[in-house]
N, C-alpha and C positions, 0 to 999 in steps of 0.2 A: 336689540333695537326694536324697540316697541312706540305706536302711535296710538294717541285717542284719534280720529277724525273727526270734526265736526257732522252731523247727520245732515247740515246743509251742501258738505261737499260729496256725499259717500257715492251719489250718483257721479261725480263729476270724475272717479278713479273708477267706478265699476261699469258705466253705459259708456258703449261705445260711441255711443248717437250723442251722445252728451258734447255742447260745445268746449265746453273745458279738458277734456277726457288726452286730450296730449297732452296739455302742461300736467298731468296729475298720475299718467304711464307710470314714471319712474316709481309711483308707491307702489303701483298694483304689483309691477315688475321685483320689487324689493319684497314683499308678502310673500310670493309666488315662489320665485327662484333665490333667494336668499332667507336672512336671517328676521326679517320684516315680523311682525307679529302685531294685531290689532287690540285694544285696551277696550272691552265693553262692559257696561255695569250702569245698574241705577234704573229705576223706573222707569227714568222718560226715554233712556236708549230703547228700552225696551219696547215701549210704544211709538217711538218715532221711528226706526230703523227696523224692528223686526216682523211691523205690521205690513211692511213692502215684502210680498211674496220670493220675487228676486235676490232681496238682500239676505231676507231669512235661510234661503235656501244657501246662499253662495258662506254666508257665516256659518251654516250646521256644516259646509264641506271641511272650510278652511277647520274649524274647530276639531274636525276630526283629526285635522293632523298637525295637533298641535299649533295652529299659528293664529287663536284668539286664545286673550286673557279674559275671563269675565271675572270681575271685580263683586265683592258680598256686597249687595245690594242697601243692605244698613247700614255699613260703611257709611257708604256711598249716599245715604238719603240724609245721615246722620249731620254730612259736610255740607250739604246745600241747605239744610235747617239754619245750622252756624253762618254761611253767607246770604243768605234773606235776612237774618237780621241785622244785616251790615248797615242796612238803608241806603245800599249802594242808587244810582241814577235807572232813570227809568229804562232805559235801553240795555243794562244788564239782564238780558234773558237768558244766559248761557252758566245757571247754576250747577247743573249737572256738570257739565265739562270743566268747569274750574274745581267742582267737587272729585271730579276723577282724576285730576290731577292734584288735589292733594292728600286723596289715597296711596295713588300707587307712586307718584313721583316722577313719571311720565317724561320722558326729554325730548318727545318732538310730536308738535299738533301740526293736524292738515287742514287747511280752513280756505274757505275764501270771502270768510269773512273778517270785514275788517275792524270792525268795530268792537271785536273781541282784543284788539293787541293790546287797546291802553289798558286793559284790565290785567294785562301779565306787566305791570307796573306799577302793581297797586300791593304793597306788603298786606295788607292785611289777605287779602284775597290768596297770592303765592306768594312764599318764600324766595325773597332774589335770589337764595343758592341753586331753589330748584325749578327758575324757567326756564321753559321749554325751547326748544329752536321751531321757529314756526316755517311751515313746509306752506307754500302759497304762492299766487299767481297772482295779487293785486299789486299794480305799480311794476311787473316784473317780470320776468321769465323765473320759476323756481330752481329753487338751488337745489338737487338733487345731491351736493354735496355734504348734506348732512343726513342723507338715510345711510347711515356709518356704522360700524361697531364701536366708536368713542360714544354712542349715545344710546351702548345697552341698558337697560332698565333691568335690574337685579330683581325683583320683586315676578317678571315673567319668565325666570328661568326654566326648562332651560330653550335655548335659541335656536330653533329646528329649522333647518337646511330641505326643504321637502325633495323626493328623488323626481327626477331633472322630468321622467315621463308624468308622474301626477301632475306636474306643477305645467307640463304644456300641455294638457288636455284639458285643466279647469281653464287655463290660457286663452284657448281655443274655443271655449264654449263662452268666453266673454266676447272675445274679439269675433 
């Protein structure tokens, strides 16, 4: 079970002050104590999520033990080349994330944004065999029902269970 997260939500699973930061628990909690594992790659993650002191730190832990995928970065620049020149609408700003998802094949995004969803309905953008289940709080309470092992991603093998005391003391230093 692997997620990309939107870098608009990442505060909203990792600050606890964050007003969203309940409905979005059950990722931190599936990371942490289970088999959870996060999808990072590509330039702009890199500038957008690694320049937050906090987040960079909290991904050099998780990474240490195995529960970030980072994704080859030419990959990953190679597919947002291919969808810029889609001529997709002007509020497709989310090349990176549709391009990480059709690197690794990704089965579940955390967003809370919305305006990403009609785009996981656009074939040329993803593959309809391989979108994702979107993990999110707009219009809803999130379905925690799908941070699952039906939606392991092969590609981040393998699926690390971290032991029960690492994983409540990084727990702890969020909370």
């Amino acid at each position: 079970m692997s997620a990309i997260i939107d870098t608009c939500t990442f505060a909203a699973i990792v600050n606890k002050d964050n007003e969203m930061h309940k409905d979005f628990l059950p990722v931190l909690k599936w990371i942490l104590f289970d088999k959870g594992k996060i999808i990072i790659g590509g330039k702009y993650f890199d500038t957008e999520i690694l320049r937050v002191s906090s987040f960079n730190s909290l991904i050099r832990i998780l990474s240490s033990y195995g529960k970030i995928y980072k994704t080859d970065n030419t990959l990953v620049e190679k597919e947002i080349i291919y969808l810029e020149g889609l001529c997709l609408p002007k509020d497709f700003d989310d090349s990176h994330l549709f391009a990480l998802f059709r690197v690794t094949k990704c089965r579940i995004f955390c967003t809370i944004d919305k305006r990403t969803f009609k785009y996981f309905k656009d074939e040329r953008i993803i593959d309809k065999n391989s979108k994702p289940k979107i993990y999110t709080n707009y219009g809803h309470k999130p379905n925690a029902r799908i941070l699952r092992d039906e939606y392991l991603c092969d590609l981040c093998l393998p699926h690390i269970i971290m032991a029960r005391g690492i994983a409540n003391k990084i727990y702890q230093k969020l909370e």
